[in-house]
PyMOL commands that place a pseudoatom at each C-alpha (Angstrom):
pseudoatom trace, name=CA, resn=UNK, resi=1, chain=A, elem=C, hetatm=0, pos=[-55.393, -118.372, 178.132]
pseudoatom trace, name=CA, resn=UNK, resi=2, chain=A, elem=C, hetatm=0, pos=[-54.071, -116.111, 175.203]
pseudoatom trace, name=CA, resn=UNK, resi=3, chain=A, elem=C, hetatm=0, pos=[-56.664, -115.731, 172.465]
pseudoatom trace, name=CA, resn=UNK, resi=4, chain=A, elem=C, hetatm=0, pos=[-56.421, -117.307, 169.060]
pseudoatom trace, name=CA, resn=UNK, resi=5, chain=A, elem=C, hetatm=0, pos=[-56.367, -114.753, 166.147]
pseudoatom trace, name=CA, resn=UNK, resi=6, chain=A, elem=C, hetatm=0, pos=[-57.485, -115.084, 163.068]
pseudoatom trace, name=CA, resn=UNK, resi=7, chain=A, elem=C, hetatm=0, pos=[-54.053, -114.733, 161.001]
pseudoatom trace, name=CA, resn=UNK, resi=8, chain=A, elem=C, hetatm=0, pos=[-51.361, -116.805, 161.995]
pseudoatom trace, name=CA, resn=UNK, resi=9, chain=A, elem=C, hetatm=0, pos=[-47.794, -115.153, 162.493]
pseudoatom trace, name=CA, resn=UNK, resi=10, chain=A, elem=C, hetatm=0, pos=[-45.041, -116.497, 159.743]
pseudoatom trace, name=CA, resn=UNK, resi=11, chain=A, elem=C, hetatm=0, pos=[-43.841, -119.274, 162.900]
pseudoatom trace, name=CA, resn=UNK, resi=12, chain=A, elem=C, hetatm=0, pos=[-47.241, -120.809, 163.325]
pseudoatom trace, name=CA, resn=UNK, resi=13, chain=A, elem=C, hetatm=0, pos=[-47.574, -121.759, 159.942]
pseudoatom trace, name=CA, resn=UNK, resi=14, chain=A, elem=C, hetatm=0, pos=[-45.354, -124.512, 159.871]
pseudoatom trace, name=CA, resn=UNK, resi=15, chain=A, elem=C, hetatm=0, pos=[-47.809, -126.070, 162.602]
pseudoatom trace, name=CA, resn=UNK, resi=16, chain=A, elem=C, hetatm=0, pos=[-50.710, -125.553, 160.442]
pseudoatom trace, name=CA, resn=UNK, resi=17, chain=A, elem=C, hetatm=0, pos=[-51.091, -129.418, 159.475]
pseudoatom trace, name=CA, resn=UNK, resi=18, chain=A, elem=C, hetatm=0, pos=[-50.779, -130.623, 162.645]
pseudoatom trace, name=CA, resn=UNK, resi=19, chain=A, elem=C, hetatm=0, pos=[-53.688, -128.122, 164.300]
pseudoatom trace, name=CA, resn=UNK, resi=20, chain=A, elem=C, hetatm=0, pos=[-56.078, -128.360, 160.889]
pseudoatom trace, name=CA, resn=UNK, resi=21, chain=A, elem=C, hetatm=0, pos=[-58.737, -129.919, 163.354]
pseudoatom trace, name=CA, resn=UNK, resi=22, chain=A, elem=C, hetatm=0, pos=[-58.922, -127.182, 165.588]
pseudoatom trace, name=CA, resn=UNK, resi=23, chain=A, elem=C, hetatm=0, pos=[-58.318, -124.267, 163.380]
pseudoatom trace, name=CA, resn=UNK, resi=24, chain=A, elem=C, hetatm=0, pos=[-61.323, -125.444, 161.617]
pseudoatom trace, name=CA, resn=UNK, resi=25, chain=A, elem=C, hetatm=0, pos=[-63.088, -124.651, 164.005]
pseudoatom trace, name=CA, resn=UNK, resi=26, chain=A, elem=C, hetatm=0, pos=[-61.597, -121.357, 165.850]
pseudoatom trace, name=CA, resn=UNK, resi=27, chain=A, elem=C, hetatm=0, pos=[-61.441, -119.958, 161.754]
pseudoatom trace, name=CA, resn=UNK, resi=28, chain=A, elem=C, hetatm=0, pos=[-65.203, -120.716, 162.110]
pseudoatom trace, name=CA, resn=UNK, resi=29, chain=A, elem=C, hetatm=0, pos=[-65.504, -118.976, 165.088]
pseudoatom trace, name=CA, resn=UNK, resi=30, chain=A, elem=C, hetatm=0, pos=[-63.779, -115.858, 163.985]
pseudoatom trace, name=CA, resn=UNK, resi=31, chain=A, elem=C, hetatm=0, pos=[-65.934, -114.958, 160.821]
pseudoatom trace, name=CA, resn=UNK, resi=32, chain=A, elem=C, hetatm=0, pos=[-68.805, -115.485, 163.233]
pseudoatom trace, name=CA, resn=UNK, resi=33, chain=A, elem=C, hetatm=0, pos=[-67.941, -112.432, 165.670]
pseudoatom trace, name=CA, resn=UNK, resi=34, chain=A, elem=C, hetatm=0, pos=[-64.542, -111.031, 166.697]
pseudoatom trace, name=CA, resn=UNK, resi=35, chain=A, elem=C, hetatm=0, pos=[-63.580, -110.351, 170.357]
pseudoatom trace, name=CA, resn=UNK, resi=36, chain=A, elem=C, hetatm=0, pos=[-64.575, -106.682, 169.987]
pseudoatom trace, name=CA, resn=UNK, resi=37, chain=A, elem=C, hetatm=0, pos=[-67.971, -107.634, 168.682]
pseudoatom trace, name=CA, resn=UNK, resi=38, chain=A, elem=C, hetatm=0, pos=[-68.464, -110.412, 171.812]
pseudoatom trace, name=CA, resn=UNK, resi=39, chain=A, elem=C, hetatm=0, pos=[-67.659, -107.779, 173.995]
pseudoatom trace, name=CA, resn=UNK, resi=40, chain=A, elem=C, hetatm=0, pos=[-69.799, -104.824, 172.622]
pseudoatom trace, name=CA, resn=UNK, resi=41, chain=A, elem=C, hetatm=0, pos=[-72.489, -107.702, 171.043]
pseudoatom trace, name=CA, resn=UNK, resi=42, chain=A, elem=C, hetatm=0, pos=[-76.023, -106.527, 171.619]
pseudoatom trace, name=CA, resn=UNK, resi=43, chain=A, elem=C, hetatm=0, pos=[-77.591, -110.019, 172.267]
pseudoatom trace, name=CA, resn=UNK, resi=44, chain=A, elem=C, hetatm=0, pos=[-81.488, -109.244, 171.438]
pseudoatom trace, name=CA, resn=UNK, resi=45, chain=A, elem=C, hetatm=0, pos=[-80.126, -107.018, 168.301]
pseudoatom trace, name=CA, resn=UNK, resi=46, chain=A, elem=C, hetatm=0, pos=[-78.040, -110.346, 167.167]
pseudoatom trace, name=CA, resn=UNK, resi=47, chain=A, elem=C, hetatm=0, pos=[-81.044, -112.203, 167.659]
pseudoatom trace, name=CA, resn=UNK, resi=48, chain=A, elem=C, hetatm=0, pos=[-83.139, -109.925, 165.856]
pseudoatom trace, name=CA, resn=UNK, resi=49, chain=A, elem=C, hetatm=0, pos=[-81.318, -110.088, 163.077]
pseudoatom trace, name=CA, resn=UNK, resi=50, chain=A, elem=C, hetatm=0, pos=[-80.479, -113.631, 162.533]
pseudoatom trace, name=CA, resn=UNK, resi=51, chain=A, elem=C, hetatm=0, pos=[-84.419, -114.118, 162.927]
pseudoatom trace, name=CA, resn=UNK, resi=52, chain=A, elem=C, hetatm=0, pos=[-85.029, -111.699, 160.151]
pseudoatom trace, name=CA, resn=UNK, resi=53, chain=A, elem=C, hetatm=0, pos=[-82.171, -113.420, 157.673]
pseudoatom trace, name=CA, resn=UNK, resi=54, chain=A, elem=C, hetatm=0, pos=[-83.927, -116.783, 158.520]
pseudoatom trace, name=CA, resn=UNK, resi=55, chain=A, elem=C, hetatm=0, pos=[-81.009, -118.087, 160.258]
pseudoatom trace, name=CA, resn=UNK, resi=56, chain=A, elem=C, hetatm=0, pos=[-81.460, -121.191, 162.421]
pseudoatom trace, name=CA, resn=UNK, resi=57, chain=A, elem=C, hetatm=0, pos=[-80.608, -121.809, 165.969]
pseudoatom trace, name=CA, resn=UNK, resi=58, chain=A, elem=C, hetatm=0, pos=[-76.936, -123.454, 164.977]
pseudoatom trace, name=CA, resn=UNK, resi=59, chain=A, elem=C, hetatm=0, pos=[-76.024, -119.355, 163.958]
pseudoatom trace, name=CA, resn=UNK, resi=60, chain=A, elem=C, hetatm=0, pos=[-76.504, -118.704, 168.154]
pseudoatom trace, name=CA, resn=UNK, resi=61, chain=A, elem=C, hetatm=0, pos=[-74.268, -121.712, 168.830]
pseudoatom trace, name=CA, resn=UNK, resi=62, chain=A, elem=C, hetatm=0, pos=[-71.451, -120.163, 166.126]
pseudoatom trace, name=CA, resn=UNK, resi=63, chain=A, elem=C, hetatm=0, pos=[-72.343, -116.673, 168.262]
pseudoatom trace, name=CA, resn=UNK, resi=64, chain=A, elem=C, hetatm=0, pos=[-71.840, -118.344, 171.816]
pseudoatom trace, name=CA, resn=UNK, resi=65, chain=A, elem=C, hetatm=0, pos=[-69.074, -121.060, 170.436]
pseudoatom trace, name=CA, resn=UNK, resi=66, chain=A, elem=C, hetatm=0, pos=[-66.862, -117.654, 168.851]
pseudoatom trace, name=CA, resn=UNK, resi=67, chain=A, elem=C, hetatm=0, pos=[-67.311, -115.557, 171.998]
pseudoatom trace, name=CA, resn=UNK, resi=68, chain=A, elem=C, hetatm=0, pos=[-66.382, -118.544, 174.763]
pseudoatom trace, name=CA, resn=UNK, resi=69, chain=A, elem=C, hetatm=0, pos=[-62.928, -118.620, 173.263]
pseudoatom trace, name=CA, resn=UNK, resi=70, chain=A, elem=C, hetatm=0, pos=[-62.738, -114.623, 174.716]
pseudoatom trace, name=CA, resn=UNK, resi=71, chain=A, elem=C, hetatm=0, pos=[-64.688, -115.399, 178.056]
pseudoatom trace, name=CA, resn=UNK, resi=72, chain=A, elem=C, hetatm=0, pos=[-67.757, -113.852, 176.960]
pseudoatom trace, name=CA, resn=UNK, resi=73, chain=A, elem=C, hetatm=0, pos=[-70.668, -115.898, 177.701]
pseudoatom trace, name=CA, resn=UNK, resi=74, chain=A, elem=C, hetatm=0, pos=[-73.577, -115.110, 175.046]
pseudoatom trace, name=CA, resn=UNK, resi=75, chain=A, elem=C, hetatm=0, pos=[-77.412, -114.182, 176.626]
pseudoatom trace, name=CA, resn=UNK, resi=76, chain=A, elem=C, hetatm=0, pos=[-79.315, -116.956, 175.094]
pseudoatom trace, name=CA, resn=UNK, resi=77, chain=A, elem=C, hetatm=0, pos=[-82.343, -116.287, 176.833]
pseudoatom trace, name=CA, resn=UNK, resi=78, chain=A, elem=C, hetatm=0, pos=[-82.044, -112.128, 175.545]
pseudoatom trace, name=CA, resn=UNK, resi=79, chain=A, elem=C, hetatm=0, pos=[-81.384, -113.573, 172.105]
pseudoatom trace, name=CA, resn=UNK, resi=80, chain=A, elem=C, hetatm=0, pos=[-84.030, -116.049, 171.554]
pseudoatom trace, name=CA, resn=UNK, resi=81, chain=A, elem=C, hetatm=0, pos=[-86.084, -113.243, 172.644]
pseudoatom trace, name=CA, resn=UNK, resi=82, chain=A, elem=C, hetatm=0, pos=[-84.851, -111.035, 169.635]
pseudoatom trace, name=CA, resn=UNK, resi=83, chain=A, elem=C, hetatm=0, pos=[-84.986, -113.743, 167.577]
pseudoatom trace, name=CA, resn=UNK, resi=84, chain=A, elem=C, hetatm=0, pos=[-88.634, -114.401, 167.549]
pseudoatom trace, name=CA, resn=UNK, resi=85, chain=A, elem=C, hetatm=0, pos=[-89.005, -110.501, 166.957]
pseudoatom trace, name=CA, resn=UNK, resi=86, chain=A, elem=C, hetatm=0, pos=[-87.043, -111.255, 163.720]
pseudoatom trace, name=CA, resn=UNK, resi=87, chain=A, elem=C, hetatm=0, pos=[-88.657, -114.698, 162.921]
pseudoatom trace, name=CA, resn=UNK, resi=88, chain=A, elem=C, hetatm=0, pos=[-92.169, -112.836, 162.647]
pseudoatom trace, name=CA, resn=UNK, resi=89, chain=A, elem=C, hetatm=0, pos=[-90.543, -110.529, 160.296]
pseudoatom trace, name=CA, resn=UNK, resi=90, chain=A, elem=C, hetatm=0, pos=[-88.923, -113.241, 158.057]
pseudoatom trace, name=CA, resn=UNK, resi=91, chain=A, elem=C, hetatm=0, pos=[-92.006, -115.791, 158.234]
pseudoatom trace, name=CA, resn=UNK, resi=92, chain=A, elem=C, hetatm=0, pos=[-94.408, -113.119, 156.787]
pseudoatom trace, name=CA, resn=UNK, resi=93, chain=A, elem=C, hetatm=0, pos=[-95.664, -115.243, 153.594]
pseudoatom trace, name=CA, resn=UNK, resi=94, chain=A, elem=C, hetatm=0, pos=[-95.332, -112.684, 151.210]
pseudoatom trace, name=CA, resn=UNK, resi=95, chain=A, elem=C, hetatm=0, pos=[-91.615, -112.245, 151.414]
pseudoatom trace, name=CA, resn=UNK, resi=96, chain=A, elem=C, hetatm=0, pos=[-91.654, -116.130, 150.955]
pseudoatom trace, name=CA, resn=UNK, resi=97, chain=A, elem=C, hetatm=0, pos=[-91.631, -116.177, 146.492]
pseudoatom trace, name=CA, resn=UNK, resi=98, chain=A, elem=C, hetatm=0, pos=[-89.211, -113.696, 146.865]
pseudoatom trace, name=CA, resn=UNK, resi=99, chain=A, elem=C, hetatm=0, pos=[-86.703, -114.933, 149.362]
pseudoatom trace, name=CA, resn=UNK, resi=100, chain=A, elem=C, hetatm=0, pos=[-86.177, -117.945, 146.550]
pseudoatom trace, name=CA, resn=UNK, resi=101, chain=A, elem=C, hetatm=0, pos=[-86.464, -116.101, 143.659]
pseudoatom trace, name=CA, resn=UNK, resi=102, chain=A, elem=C, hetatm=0, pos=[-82.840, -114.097, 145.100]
pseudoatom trace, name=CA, resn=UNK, resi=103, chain=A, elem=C, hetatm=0, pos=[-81.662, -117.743, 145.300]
pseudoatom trace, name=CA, resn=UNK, resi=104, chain=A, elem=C, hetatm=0, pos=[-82.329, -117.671, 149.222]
pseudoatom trace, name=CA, resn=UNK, resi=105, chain=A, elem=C, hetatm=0, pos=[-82.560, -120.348, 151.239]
pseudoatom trace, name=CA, resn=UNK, resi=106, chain=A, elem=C, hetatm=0, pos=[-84.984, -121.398, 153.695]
pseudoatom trace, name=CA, resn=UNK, resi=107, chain=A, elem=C, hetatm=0, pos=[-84.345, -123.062, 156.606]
pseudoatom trace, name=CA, resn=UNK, resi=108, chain=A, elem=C, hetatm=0, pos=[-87.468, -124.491, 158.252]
pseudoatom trace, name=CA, resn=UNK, resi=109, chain=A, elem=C, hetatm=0, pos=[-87.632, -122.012, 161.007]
pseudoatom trace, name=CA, resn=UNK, resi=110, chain=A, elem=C, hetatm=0, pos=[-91.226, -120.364, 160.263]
pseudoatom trace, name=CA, resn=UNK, resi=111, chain=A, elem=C, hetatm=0, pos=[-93.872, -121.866, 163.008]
pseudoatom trace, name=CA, resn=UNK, resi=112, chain=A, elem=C, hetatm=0, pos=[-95.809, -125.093, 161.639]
pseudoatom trace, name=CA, resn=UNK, resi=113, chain=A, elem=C, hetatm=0, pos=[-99.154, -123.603, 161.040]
pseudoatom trace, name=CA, resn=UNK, resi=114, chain=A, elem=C, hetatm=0, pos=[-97.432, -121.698, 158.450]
pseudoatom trace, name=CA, resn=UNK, resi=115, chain=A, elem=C, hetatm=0, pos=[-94.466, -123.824, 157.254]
pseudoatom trace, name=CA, resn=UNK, resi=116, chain=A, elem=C, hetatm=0, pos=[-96.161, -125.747, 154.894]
pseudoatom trace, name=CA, resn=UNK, resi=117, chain=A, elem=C, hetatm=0, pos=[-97.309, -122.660, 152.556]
pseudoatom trace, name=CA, resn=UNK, resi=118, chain=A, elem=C, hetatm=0, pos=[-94.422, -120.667, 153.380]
pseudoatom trace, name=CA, resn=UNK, resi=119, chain=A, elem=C, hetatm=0, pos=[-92.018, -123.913, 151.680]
pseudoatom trace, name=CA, resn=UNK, resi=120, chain=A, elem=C, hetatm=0, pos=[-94.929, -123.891, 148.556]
pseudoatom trace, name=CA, resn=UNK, resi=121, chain=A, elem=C, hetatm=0, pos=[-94.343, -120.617, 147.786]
pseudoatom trace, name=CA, resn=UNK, resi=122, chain=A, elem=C, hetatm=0, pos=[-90.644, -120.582, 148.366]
pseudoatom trace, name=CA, resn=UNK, resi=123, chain=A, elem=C, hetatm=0, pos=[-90.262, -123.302, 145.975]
pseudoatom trace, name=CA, resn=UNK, resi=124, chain=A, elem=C, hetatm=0, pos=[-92.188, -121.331, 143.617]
pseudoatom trace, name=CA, resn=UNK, resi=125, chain=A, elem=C, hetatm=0, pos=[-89.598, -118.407, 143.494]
pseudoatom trace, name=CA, resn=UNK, resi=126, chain=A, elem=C, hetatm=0, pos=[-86.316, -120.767, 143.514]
pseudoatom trace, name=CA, resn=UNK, resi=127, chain=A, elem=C, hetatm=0, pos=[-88.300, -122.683, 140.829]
pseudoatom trace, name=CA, resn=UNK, resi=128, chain=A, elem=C, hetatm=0, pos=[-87.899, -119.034, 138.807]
pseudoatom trace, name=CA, resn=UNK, resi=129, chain=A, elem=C, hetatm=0, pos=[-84.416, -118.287, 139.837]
pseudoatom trace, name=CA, resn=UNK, resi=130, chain=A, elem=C, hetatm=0, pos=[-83.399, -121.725, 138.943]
pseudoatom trace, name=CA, resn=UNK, resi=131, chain=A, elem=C, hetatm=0, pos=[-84.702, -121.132, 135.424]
pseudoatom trace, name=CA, resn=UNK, resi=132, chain=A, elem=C, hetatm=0, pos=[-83.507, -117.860, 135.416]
pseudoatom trace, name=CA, resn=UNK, resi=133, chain=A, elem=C, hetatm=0, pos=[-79.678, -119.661, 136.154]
pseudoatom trace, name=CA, resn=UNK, resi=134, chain=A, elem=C, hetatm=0, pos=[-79.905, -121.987, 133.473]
pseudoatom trace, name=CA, resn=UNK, resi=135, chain=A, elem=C, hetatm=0, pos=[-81.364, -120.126, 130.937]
pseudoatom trace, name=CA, resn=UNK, resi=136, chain=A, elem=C, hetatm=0, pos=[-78.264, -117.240, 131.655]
pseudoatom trace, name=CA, resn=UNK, resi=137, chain=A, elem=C, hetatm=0, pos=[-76.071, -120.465, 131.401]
pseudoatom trace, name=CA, resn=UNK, resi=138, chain=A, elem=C, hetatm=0, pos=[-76.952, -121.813, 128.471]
pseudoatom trace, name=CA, resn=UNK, resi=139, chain=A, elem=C, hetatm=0, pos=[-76.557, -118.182, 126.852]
pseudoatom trace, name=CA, resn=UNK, resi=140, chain=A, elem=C, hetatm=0, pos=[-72.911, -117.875, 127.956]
pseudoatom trace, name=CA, resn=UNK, resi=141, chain=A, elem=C, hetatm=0, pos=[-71.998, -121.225, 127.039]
pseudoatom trace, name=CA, resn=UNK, resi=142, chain=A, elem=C, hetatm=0, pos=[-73.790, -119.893, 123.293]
pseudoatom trace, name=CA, resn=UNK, resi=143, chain=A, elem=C, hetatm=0, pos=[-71.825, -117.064, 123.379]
pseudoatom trace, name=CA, resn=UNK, resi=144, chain=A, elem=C, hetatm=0, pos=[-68.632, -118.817, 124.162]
pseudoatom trace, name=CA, resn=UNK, resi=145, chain=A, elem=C, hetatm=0, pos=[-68.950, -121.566, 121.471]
pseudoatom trace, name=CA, resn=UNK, resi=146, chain=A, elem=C, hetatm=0, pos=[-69.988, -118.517, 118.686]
pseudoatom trace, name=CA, resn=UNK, resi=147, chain=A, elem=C, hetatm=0, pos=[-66.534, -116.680, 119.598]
pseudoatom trace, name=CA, resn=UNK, resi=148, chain=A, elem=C, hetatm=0, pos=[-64.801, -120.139, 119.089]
pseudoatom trace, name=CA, resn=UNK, resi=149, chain=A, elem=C, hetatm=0, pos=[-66.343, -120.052, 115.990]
pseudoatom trace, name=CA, resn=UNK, resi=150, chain=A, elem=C, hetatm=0, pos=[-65.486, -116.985, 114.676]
pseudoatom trace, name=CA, resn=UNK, resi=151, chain=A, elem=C, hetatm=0, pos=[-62.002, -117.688, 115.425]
pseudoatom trace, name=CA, resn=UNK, resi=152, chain=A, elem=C, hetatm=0, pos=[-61.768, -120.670, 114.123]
pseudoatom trace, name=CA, resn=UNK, resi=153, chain=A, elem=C, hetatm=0, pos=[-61.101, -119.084, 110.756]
pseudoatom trace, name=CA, resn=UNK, resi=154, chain=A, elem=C, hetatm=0, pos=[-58.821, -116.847, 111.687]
pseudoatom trace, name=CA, resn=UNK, resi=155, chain=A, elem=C, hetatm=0, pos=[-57.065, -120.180, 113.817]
pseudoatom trace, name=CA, resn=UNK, resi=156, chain=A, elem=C, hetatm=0, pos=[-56.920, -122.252, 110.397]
pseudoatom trace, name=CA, resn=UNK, resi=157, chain=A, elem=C, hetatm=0, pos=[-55.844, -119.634, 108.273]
pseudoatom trace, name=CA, resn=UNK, resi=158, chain=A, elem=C, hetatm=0, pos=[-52.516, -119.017, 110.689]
pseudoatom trace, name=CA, resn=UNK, resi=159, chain=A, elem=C, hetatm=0, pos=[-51.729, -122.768, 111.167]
pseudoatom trace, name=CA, resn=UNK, resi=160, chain=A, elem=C, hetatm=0, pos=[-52.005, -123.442, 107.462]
pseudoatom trace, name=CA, resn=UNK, resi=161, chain=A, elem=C, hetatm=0, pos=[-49.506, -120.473, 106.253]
pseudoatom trace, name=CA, resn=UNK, resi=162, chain=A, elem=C, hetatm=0, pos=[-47.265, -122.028, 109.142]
pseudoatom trace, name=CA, resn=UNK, resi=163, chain=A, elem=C, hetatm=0, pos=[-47.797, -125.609, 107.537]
pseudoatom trace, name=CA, resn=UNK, resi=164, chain=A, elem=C, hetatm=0, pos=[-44.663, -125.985, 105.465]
pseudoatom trace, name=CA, resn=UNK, resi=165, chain=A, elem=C, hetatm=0, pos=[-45.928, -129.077, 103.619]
pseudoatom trace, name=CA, resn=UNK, resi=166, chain=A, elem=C, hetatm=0, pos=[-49.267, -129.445, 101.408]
pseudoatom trace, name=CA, resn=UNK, resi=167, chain=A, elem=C, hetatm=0, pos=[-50.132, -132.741, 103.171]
pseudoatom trace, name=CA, resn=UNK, resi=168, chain=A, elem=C, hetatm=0, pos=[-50.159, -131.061, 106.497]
pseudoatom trace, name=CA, resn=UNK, resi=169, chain=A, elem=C, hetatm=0, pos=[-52.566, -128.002, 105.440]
pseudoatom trace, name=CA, resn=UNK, resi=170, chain=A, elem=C, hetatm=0, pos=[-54.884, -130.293, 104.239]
pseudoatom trace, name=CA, resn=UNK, resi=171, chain=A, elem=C, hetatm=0, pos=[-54.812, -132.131, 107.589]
pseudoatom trace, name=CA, resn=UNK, resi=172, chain=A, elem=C, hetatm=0, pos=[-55.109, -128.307, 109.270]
pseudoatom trace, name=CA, resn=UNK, resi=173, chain=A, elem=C, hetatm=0, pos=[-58.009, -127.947, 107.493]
pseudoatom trace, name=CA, resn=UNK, resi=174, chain=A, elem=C, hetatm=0, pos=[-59.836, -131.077, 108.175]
pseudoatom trace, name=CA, resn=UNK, resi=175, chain=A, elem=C, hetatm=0, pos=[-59.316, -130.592, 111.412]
pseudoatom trace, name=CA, resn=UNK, resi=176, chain=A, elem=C, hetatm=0, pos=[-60.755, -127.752, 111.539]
pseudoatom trace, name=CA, resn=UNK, resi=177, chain=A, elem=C, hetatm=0, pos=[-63.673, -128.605, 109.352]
pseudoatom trace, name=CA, resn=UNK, resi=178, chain=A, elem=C, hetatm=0, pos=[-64.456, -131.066, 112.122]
pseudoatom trace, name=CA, resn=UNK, resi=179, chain=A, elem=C, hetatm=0, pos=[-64.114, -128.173, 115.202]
pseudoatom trace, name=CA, resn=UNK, resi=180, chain=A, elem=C, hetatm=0, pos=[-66.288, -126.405, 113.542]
pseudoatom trace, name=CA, resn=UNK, resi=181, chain=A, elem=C, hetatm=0, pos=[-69.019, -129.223, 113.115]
pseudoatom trace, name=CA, resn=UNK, resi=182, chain=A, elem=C, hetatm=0, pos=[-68.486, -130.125, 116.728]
pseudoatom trace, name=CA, resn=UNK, resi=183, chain=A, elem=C, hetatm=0, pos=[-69.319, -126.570, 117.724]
pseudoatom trace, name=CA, resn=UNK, resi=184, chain=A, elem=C, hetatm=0, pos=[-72.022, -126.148, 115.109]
pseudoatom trace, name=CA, resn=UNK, resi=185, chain=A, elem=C, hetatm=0, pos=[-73.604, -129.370, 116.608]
pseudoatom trace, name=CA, resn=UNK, resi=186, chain=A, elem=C, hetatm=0, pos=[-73.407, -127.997, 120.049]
pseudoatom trace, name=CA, resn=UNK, resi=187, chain=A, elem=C, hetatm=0, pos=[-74.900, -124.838, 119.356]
pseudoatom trace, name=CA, resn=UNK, resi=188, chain=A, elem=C, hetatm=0, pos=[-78.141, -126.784, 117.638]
pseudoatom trace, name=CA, resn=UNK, resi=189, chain=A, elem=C, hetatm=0, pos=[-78.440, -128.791, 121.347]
pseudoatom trace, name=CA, resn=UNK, resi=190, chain=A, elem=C, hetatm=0, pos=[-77.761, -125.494, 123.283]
pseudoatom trace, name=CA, resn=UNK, resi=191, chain=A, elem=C, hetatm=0, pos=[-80.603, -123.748, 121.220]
pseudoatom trace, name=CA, resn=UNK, resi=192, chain=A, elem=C, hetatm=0, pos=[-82.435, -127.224, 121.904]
pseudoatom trace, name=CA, resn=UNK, resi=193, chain=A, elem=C, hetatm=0, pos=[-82.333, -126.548, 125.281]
pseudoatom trace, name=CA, resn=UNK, resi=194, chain=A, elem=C, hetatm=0, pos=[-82.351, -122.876, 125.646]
pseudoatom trace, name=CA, resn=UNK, resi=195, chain=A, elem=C, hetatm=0, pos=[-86.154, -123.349, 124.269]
pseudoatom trace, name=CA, resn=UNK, resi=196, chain=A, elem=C, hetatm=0, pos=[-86.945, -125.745, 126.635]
pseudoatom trace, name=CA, resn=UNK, resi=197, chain=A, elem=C, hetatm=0, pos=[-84.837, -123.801, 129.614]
pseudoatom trace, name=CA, resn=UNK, resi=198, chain=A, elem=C, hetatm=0, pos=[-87.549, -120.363, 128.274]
pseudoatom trace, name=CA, resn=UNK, resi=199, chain=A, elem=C, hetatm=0, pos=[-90.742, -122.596, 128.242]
pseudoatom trace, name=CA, resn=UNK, resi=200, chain=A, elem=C, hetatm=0, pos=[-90.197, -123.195, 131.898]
pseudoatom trace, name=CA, resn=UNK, resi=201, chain=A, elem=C, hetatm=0, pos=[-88.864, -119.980, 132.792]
pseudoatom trace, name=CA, resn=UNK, resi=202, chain=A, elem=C, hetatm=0, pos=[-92.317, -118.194, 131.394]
pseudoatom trace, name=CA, resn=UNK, resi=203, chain=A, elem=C, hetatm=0, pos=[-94.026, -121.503, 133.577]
pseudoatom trace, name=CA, resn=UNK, resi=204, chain=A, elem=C, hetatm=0, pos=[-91.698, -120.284, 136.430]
pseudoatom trace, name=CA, resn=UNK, resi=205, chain=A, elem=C, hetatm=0, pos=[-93.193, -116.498, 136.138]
pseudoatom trace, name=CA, resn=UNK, resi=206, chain=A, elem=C, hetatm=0, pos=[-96.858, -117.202, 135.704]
pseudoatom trace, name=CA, resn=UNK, resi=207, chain=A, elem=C, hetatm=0, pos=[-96.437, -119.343, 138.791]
pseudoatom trace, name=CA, resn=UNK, resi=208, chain=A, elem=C, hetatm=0, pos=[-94.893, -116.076, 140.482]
pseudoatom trace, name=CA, resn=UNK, resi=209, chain=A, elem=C, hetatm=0, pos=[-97.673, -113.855, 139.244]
pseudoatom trace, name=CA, resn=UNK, resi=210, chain=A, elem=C, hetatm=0, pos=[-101.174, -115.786, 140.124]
pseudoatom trace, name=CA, resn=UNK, resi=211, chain=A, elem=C, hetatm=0, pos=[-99.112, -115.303, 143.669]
pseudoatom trace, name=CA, resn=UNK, resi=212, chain=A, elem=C, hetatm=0, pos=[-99.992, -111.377, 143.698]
for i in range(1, 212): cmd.bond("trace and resi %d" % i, "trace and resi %d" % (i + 1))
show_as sticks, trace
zoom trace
């Protein structure tokens, strides 16, 4: 059986509709491990690490799934064994605040005595990173309506010595006069919320810091 690669030749991709299904999948499989790395693949090392990212079982079945279509058969038994290795690493509840304060993502795997604490303080950290977000958010979309503003002017004073007709500057410039009330009233609710979006974020950090 020939093995798929990754980047189709020019003549294949005329076939591309028809096989979407299955390339899907064998795409999948490729940016899980290449042939090389099936071949050469360290199965407690893999395991290891995937239990030290977090990553759940389904990350052996992309492993085993990528490396069938090359005949290798993946060592579940070596793997699980390097996983829990990695899993005690990961579900250590310190690192738990600051896996979702990065904007991690947790997964369940930790062991249930644990699992329970280890979500609390994980929520606490994304809590801060998702204040963090929007309060960087709200900031750009400031910053964004403050340059339309200041080239609004410039905007209105080019149309109008285009305008060939009186009637039509004055209709440039009410037109403008209401841009720049529609941005001036959107800055006033992005300032609105940019206080609120703070409040929490300082809520966000004092719940990070009685963690310590």
């Amino acid at each position: 059986m020939p093995i798929f690669r990754c980047e189709p030749t020019m003549s294949a991709k005329s076939r591309l509709t028809a096989l979407l299904p299955t390339l899907v999948v064998l795409l999948s499989s490729c940016a899980t491990m290449t042939p090389d790395e099936c071949r050469q693949a360290n199965w407690y090392d893999l395991g290891a690490r995937d239990g030290m990212a977090g990553e759940t079982l389904a990350k052996f079945t992309a492993r085993r799934d990528a490396c069938a279509e090359v005949k290798v058969v993946a060592d579940a038994n070596t793997y699980a064994r390097g996983r829990d290795i990695g899993l005690r690493s990961f579900c250590r509840l310190e690192n738990a605040a600051p896996l979702g304060a990065r904007g991690g993502s947790y997964e369940g795997v930790c062991p249930a005595a644990i699992d329970y604490e280890f979500r609390r303080r994980f929520d606490i950290g994304y809590t801060l990173y998702r204040w963090h977000s929007e309060v960087d958010r709200i900031e750009e979309r400031m910053r964004s309506h403050e340059r339309k503003l200041r080239d609004a002017d410039h905007d209105e004073e080019k149309a109008i010595k285009a305008a060939e007709r009186d009637e039509d500057r004055r209709r440039i410039h009410r037109d403008f006069d209401d841009k720049r009330h529609r941005l001036r009233e959107e800055l006033h609710d992005f300032d609105r919320d940019l206080h609120r979006a703070r409040d929490n974020l300082r809520d966000a950090e004092g719940a990070m810091y009685s963690l310590r």
